[in-house]
NUMINU-255410 format. One record per atom (N, C-alpha, C): residue number from 1; residue in one letter; atom name; x, y, z. Coordinates in Angstrom, 1 decimal, always signed. Layout:
% residues N
   nr  rest  atom       X       Y       Z
  NUM     A    CA       X       Y       Z
...
This chain:
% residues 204
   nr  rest  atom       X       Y       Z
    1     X     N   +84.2   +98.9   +81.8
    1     X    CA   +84.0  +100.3   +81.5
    1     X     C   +84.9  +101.2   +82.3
    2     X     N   +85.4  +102.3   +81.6
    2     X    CA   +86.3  +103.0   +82.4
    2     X     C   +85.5  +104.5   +82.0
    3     X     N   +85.4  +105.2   +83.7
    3     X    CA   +84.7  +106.1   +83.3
    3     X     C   +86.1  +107.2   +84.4
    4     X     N   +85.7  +108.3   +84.3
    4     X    CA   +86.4  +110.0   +84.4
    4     X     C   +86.0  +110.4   +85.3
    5     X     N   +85.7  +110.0   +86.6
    5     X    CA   +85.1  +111.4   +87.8
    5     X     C   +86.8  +112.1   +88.6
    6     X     N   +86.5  +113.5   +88.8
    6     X    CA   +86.8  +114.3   +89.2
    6     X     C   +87.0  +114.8   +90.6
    7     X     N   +87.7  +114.5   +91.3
    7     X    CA   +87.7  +114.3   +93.2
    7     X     C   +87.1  +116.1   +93.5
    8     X     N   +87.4  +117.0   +92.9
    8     X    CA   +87.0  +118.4   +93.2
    8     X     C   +85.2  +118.5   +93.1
    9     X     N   +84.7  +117.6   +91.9
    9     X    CA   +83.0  +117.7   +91.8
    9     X     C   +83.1  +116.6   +90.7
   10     X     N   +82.7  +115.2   +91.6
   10     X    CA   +82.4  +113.9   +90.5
   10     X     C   +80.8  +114.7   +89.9
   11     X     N   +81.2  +114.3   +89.2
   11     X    CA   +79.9  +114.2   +88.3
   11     X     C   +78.5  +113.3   +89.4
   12     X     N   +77.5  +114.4   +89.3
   12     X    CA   +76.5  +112.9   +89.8
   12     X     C   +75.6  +112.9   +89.1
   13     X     N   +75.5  +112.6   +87.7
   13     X    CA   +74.8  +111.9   +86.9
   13     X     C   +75.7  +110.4   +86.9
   14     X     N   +76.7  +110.7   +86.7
   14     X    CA   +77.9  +109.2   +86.9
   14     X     C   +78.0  +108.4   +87.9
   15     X     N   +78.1  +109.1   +88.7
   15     X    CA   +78.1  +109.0   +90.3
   15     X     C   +76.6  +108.1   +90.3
   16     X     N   +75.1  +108.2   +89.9
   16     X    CA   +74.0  +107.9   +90.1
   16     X     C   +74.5  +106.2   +89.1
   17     X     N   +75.3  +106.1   +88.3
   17     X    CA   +75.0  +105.1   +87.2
   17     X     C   +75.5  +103.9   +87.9
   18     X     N   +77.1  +104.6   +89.0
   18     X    CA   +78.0  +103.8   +89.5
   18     X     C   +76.9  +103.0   +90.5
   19     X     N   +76.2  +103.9   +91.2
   19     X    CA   +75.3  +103.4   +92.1
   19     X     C   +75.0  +102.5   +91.6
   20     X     N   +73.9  +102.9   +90.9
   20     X    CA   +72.8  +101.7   +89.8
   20     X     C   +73.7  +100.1   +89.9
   21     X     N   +74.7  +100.6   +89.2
   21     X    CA   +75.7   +99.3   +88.7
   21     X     C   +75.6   +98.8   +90.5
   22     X     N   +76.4   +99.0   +91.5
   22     X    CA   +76.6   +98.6   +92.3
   22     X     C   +75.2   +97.9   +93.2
   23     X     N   +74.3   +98.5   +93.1
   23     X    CA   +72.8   +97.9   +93.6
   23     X     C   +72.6   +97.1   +92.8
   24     X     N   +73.3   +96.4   +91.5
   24     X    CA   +72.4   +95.4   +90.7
   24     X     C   +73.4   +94.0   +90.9
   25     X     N   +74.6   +94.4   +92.0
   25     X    CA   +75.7   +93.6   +92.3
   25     X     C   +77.0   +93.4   +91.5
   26     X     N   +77.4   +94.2   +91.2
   26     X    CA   +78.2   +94.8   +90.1
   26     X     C   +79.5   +95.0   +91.3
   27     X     N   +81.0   +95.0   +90.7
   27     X    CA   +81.8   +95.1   +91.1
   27     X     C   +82.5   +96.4   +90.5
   28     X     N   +83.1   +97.6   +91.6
   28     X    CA   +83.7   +98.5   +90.9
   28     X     C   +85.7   +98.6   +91.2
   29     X     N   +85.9   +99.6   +90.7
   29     X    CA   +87.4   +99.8   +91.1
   29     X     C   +87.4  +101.2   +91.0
   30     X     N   +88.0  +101.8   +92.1
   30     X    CA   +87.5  +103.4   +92.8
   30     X     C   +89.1  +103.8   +93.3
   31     X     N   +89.0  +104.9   +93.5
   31     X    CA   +90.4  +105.6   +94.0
   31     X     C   +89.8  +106.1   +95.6
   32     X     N   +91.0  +106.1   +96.1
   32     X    CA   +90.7  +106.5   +97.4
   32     X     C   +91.7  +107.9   +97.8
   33     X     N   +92.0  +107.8   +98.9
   33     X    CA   +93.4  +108.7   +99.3
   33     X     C   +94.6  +108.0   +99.2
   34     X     N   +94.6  +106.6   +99.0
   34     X    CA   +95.6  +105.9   +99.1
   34     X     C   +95.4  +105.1   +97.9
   35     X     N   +95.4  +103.6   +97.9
   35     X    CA   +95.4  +103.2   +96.6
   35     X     C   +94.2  +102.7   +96.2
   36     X     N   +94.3  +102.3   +94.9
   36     X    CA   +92.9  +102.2   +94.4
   36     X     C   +92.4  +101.0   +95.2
   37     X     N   +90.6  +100.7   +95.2
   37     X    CA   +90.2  +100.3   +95.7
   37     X     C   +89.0   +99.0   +95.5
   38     X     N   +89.2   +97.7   +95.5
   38     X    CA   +87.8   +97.0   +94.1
   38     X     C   +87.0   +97.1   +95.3
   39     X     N   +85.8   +97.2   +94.8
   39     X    CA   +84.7   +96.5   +95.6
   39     X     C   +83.4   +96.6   +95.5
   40     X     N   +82.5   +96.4   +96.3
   40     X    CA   +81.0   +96.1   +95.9
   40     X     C   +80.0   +96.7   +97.2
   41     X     N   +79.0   +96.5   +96.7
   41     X    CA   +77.8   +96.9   +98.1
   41     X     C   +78.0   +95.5   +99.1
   42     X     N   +78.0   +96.1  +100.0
   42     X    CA   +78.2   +95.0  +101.3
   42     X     C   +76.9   +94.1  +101.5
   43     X     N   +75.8   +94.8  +101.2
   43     X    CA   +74.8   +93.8  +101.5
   43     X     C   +74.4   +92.8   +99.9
   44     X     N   +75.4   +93.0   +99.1
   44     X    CA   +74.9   +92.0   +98.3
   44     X     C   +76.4   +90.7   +97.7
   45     X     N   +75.6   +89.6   +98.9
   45     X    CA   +76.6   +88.2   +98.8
   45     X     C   +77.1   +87.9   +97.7
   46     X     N   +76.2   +87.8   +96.6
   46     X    CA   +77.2   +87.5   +95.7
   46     X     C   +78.6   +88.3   +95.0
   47     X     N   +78.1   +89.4   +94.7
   47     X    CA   +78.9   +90.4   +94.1
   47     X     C   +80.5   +90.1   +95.8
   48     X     N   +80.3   +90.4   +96.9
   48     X    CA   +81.1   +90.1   +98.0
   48     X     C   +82.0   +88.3   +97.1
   49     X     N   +81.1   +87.4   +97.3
   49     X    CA   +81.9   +86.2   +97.0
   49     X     C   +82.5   +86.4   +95.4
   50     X     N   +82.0   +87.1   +94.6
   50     X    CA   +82.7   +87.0   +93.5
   50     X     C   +84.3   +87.9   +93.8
   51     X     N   +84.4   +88.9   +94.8
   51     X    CA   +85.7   +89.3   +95.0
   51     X     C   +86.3   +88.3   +95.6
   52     X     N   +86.2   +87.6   +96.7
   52     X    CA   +86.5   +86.6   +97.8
   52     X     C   +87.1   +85.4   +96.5
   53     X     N   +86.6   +85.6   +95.4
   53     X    CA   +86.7   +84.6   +94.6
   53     X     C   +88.1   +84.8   +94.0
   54     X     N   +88.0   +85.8   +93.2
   54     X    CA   +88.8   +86.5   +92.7
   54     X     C   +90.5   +86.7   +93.5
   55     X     N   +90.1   +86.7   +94.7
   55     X    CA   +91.7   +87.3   +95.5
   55     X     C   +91.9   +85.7   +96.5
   56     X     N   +91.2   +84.6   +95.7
   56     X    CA   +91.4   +83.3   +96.1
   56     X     C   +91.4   +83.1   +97.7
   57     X     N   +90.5   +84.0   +98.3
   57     X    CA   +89.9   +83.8  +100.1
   57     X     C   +89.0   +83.7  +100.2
   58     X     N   +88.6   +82.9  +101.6
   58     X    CA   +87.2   +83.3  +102.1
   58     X     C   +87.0   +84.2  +102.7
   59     X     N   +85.4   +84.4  +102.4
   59     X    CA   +85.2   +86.4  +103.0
   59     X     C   +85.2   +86.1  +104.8
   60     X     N   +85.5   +84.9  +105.5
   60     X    CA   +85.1   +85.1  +106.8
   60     X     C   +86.4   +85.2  +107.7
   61     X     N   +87.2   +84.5  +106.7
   61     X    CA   +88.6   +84.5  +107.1
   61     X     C   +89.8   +86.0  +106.9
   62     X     N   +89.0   +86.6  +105.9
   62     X    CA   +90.0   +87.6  +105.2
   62     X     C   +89.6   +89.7  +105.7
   63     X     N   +90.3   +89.9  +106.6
   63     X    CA   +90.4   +91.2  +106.9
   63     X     C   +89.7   +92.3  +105.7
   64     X     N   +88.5   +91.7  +105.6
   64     X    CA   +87.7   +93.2  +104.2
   64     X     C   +87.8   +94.1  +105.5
   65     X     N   +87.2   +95.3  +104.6
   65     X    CA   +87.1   +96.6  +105.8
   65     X     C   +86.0   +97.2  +104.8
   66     X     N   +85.1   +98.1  +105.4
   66     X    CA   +84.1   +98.6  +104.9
   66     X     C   +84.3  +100.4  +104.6
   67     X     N   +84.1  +100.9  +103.0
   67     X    CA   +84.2  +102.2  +102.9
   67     X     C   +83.1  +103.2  +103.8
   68     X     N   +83.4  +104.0  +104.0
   68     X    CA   +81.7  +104.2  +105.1
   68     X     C   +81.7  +106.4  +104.3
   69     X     N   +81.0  +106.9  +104.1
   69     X    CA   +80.7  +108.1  +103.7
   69     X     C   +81.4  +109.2  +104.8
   70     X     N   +80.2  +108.7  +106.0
   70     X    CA   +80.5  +109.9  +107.3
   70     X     C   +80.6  +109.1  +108.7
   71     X     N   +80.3  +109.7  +109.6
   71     X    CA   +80.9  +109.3  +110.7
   71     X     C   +79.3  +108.3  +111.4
   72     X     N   +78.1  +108.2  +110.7
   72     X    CA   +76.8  +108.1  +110.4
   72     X     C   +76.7  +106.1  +110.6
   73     X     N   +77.7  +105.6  +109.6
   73     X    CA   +78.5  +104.5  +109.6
   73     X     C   +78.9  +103.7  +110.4
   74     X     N   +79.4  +104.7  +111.5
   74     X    CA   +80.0  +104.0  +112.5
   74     X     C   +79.4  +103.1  +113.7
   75     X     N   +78.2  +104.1  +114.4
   75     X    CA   +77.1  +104.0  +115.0
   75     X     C   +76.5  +102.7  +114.3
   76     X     N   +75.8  +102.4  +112.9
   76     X    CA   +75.1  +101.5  +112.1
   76     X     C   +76.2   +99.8  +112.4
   77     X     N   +77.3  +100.1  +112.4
   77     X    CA   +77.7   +99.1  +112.1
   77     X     C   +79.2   +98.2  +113.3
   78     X     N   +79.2   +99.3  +114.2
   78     X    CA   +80.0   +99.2  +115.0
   78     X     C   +79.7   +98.9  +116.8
   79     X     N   +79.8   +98.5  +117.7
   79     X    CA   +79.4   +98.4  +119.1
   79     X     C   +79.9   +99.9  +119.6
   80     X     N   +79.3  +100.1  +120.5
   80     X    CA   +79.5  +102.1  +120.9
   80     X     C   +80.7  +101.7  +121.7
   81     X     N   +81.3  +103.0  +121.2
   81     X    CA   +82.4  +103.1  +121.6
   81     X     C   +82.8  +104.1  +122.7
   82     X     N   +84.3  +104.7  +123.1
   82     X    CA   +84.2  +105.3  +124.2
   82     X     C   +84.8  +107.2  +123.6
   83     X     N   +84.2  +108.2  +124.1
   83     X    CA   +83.8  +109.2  +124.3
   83     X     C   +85.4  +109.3  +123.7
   84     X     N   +86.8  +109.0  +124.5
   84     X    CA   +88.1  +109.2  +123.9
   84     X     C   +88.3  +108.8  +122.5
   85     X     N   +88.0  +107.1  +121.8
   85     X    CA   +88.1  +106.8  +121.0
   85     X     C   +87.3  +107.6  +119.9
   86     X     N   +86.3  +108.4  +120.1
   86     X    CA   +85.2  +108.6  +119.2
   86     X     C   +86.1  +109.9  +118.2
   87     X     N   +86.9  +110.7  +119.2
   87     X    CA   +87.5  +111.6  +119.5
   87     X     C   +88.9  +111.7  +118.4
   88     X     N   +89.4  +110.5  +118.7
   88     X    CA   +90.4  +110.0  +117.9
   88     X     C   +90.6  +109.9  +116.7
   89     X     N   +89.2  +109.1  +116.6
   89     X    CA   +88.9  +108.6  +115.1
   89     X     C   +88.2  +109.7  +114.4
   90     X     N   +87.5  +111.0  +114.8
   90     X    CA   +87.4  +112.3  +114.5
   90     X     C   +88.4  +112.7  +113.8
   91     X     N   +89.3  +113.0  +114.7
   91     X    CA   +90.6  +113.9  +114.7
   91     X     C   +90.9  +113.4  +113.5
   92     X     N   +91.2  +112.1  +112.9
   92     X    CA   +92.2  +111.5  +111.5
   92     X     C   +91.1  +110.8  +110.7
   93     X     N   +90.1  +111.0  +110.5
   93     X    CA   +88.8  +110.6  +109.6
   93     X     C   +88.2  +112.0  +109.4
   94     X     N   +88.0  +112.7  +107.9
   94     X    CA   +88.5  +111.4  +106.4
   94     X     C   +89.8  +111.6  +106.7
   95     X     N   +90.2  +110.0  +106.4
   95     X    CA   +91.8  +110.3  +106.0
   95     X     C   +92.5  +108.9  +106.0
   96     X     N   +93.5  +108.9  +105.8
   96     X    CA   +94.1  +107.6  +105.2
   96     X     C   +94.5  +106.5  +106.3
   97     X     N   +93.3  +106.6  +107.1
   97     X    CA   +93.5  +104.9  +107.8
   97     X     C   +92.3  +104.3  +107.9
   98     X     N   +92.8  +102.8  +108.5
   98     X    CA   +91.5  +101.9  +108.5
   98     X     C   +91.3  +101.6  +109.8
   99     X     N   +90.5  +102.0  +110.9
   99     X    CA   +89.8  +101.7  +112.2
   99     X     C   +89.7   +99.9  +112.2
  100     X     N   +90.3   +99.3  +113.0
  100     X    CA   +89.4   +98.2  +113.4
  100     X     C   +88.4   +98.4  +114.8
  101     X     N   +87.3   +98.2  +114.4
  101     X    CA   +86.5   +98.3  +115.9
  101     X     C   +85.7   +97.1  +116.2
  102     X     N   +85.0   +97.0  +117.0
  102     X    CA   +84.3   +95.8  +117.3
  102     X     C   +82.7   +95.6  +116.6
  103     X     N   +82.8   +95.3  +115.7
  103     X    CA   +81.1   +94.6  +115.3
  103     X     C   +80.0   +94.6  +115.7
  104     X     N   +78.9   +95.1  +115.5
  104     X    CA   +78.0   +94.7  +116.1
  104     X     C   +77.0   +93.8  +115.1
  105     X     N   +75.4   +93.6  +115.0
  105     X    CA   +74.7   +92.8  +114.4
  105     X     C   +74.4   +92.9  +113.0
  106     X     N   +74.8   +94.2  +112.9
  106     X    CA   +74.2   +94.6  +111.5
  106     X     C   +75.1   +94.2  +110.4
  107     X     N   +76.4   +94.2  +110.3
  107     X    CA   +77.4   +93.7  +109.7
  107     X     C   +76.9   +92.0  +109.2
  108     X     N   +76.8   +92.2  +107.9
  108     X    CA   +76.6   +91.0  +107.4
  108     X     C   +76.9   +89.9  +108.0
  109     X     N   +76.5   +88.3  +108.1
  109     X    CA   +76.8   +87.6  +109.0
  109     X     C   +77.7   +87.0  +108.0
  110     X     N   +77.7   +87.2  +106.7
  110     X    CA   +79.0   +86.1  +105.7
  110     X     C   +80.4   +86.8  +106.1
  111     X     N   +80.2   +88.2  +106.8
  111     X    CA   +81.6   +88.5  +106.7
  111     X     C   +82.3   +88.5  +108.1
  112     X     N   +81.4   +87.6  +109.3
  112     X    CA   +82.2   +87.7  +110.5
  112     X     C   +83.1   +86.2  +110.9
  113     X     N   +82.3   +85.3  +110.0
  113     X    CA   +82.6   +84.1  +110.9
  113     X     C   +82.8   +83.6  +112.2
  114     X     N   +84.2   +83.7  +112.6
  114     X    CA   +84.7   +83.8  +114.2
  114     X     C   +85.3   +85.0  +114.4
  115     X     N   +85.3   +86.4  +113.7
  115     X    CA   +85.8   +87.1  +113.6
  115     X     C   +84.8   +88.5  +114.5
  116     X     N   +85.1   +89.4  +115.2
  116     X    CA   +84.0   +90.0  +115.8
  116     X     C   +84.5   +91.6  +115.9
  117     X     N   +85.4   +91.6  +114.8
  117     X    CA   +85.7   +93.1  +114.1
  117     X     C   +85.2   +93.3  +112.9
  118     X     N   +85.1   +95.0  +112.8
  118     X    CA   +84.8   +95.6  +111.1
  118     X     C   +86.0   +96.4  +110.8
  119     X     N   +86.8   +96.7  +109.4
  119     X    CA   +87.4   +97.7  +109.5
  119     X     C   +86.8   +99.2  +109.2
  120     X     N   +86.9   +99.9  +109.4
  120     X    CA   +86.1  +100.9  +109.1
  120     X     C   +86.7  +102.0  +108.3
  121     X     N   +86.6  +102.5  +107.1
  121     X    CA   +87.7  +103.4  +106.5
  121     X     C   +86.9  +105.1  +106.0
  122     X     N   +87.0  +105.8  +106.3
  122     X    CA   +85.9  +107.0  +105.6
  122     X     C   +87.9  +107.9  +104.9
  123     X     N   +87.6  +107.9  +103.5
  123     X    CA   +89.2  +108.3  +102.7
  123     X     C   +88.8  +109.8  +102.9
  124     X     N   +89.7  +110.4  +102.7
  124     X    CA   +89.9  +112.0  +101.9
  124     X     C   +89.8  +111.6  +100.9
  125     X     N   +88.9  +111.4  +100.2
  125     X    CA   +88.3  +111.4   +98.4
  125     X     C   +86.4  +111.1   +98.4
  126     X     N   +86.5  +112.6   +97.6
  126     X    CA   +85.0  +113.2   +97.3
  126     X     C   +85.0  +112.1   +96.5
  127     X     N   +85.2  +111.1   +95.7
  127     X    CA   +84.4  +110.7   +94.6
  127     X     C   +83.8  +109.2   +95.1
  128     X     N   +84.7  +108.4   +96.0
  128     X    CA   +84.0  +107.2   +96.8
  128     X     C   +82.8  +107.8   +97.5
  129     X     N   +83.7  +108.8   +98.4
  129     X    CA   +81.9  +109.4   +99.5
  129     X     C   +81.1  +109.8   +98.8
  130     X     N   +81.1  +109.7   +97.7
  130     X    CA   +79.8  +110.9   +97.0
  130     X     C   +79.3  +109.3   +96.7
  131     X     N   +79.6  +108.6   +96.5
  131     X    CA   +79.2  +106.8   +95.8
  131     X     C   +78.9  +106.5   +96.8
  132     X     N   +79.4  +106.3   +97.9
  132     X    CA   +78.3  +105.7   +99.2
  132     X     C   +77.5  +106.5   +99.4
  133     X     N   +77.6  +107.6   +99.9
  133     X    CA   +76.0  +108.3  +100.0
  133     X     C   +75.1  +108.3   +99.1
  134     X     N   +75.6  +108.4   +98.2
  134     X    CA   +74.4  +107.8   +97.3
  134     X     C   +73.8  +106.3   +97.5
  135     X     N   +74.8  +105.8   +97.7
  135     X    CA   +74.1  +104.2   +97.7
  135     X     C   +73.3  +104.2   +99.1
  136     X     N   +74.2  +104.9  +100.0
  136     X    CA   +73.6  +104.9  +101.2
  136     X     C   +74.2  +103.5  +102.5
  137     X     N   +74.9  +103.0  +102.2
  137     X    CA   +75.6  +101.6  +102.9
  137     X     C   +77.2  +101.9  +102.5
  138     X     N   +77.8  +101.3  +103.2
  138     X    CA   +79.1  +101.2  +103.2
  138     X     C   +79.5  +100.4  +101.7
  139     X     N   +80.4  +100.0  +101.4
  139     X    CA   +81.0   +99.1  +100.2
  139     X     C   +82.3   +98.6  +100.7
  140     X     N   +82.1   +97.3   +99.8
  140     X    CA   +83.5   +96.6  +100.7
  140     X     C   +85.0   +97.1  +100.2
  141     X     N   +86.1   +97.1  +100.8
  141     X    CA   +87.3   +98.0  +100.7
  141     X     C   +88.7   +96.9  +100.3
  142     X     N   +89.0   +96.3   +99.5
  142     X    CA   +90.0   +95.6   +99.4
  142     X     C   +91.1   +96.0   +98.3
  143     X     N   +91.8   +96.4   +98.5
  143     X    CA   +93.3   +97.2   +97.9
  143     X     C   +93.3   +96.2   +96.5
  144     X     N   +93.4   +96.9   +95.2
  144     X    CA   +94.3   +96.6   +93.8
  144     X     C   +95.6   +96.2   +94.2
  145     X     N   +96.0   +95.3   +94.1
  145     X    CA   +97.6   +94.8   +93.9
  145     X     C   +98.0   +94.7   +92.6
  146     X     N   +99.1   +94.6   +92.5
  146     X    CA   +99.9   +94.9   +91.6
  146     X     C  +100.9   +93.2   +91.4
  147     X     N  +101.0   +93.0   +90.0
  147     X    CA  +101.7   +91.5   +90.1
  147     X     C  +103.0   +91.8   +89.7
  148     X     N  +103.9   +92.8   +89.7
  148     X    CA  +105.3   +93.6   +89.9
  148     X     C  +106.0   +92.6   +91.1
  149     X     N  +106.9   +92.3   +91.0
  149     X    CA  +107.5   +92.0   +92.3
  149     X     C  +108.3   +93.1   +93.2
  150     X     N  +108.3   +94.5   +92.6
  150     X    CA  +109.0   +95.3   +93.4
  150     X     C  +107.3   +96.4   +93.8
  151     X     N  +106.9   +96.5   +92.7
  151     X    CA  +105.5   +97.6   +93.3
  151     X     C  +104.6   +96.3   +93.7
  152     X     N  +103.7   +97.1   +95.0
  152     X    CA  +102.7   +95.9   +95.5
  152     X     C  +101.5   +96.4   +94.9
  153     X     N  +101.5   +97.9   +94.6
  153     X    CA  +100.0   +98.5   +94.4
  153     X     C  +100.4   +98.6   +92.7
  154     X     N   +99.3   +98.7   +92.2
  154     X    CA   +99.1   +99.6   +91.1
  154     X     C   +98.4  +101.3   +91.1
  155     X     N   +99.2  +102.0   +90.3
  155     X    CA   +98.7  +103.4   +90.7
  155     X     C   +98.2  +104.0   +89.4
  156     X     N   +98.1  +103.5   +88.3
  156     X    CA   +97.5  +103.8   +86.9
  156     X     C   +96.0  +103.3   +86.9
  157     X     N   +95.2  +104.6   +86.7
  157     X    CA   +94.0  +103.7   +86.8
  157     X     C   +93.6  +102.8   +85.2
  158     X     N   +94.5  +103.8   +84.2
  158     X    CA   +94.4  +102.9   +82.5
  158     X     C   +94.8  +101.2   +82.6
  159     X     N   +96.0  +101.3   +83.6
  159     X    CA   +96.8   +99.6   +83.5
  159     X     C   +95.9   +99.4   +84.2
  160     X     N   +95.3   +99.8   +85.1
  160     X    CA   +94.0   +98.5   +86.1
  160     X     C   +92.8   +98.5   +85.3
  161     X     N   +92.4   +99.3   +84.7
  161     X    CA   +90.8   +98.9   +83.6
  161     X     C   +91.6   +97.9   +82.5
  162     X     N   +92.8   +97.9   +82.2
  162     X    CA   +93.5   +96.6   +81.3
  162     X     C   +93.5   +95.3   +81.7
  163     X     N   +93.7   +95.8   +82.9
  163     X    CA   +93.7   +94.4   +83.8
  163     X     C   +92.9   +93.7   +84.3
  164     X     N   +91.7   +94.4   +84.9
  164     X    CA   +90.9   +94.0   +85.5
  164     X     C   +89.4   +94.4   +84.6
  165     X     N   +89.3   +94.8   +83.3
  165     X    CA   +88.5   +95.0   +82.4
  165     X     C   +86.9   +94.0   +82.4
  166     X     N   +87.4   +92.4   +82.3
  166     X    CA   +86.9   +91.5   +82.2
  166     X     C   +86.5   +91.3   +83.8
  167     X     N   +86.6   +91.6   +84.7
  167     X    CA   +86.5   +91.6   +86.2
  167     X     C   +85.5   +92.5   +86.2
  168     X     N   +85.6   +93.4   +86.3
  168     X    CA   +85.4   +94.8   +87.6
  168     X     C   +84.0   +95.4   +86.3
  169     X     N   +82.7   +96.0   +86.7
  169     X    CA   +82.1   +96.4   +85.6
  169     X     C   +82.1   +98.1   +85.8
  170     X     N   +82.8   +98.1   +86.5
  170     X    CA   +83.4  +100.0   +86.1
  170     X     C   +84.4  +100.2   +86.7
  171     X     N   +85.4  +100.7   +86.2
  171     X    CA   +87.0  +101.3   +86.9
  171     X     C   +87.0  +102.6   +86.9
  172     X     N   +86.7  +102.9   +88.0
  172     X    CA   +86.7  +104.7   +88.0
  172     X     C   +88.1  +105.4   +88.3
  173     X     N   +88.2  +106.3   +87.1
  173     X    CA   +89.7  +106.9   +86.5
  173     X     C   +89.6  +108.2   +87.6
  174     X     N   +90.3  +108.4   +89.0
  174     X    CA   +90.5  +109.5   +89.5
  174     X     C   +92.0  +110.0   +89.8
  175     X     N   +92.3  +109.6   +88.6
  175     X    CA   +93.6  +110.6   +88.9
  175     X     C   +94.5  +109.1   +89.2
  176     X     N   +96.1  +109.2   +88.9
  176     X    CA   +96.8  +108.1   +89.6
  176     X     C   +96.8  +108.0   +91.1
  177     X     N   +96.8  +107.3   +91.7
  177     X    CA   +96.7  +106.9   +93.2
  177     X     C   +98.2  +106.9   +93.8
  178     X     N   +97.7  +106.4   +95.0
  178     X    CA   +99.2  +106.2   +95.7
  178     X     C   +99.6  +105.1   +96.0
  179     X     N  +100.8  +104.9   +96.1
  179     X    CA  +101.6  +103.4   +96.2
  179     X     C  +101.8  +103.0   +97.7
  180     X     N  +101.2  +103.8   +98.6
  180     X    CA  +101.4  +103.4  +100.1
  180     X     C   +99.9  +103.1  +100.3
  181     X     N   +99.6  +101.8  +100.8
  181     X    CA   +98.4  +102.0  +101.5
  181     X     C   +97.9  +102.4  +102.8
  182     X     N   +96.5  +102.7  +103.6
  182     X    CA   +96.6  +103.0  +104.4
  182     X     C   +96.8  +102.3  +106.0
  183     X     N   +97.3  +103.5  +107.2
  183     X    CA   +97.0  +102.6  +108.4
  183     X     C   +96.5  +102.3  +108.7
  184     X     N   +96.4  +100.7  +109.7
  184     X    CA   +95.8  +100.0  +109.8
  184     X     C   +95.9  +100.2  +111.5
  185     X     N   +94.8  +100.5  +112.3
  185     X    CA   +94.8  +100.7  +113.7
  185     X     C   +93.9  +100.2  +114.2
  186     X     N   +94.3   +99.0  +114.9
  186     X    CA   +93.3   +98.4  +115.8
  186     X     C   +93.0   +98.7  +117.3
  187     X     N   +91.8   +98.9  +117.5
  187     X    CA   +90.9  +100.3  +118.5
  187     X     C   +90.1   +98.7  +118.8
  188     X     N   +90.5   +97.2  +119.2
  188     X    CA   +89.5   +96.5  +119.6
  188     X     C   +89.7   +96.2  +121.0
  189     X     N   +91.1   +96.0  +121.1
  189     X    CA   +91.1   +95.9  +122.1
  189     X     C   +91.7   +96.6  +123.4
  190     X     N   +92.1   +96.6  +124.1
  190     X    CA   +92.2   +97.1  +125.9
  190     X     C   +93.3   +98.6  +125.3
  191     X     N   +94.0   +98.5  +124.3
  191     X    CA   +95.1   +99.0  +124.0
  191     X     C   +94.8   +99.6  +122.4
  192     X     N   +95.3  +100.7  +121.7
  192     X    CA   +95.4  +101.1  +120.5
  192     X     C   +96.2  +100.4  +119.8
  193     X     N   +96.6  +100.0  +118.7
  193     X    CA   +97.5   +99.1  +118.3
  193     X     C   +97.6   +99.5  +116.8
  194     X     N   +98.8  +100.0  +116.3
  194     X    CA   +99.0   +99.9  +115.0
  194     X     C   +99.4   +98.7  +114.4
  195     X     N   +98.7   +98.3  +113.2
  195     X    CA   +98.8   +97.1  +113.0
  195     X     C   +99.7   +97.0  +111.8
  196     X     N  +100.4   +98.1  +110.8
  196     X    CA  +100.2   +98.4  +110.1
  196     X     C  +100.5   +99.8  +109.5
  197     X     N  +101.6  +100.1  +109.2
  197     X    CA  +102.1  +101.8  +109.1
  197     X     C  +102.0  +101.8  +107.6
  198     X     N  +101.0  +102.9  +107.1
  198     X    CA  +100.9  +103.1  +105.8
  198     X     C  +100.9  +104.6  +105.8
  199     X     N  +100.2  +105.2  +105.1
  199     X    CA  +100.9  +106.7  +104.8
  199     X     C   +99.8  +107.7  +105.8
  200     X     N   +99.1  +107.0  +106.6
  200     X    CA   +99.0  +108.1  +107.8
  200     X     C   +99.4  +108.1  +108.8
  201     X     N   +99.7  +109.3  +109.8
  201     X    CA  +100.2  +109.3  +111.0
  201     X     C   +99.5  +109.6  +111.9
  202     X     N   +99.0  +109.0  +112.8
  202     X    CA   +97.9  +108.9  +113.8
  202     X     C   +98.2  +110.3  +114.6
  203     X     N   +96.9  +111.3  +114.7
  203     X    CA   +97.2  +112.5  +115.8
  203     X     C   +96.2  +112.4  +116.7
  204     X     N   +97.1  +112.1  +117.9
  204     X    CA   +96.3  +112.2  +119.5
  204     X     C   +96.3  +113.2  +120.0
């Protein structure tokens, strides 16, 4: 199903259905600030292994990152962090990068294995954060690729509900997306670390 929300005021009668769909383990495809985005409610394993499935990985081995609403997220799902870092990730959230920080218990145990980071992503786009707050949990974040050998993303959200039709049980149409994904900055360890230059630029 391909449905219309609006990044200026999604609809939240739509907004309420996407939920629905997603609490019954339903897989969506969403726009972000960067490029479009599939994924599911984090606390439901299957809907998680049917993507894992799908992008031919295991979920314990494979860098997901979690959509998160507000900064509410971080605290729930993250080990406390330091007064400078908190600061940081302020300054450039919402916005087009993905935090790695260090884990704590609440993070599903299918998706740590030996792994003892989360990514953590809050976009510049009303229409995802209006979908987690509603749901109220994060949703997992793994980038649309594109089988082009020169584009890696796809930015049509019409060619991705063609593609992924039989997959995904809603593809939400917000507008064409962007072909850069976002940075990837790892905050785990001793040192800040860009892991990963996509279309934000980190302001300290």
């Amino acid at each position: 199903m391909l449905v219309r929300l609006y990044n200026e005021n999604p609809n939240p009668r739509e907004v309420r259905k996407i939920v629905d769909v997603l609490r019954d383990g339903g897989v969506i495809i969403y726009p972000t600030d960067t490029v479009y985005g599939l994924g599911c409610d984090i606390t439901n394993q299957k809907a998680v292994e049917k993507i894992a499935r799908l992008k031919g990985i295991q979920i314990e081995k494979n860098n997901f990152s979690f959509i998160c609403s507000d900064f509410s997220h971080l605290s729930l799902y993250t080990k406390p962090i330091s007064n400078s870092l908190f600061k940081l990730i302020r300054k450039n959230l919402p916005g087009p990068f993905t935090f790695i920080l260090d884990a704590n218990n609440n993070v599903p145990k299918y998706f740590k294995g030996k792994k003892k980071t989360v990514g953590i992503r809050i976009p510049d786009n009303n229409i995802i954060r209006e979908i987690v707050s509603e749901l109220g949990n994060p949703i997992l974040s793994s980038s649309v690729h594109d089988d082009d050998e020169v584009l890696e993303y796809t930015a049509d959200p019409e060619l991705i509900h063609e593609k992924y039709q039989d997959f995904a049980d809603i593809v939400i149409d917000g507008g064409y997306g962007e072909l850069i994904p976002s940075t990837i900055v790892d905050c785990s360890g001793d040192q800040i670390t860009i892991v990963r230059e996509g279309k934000g630029i980190l302001t300290y």
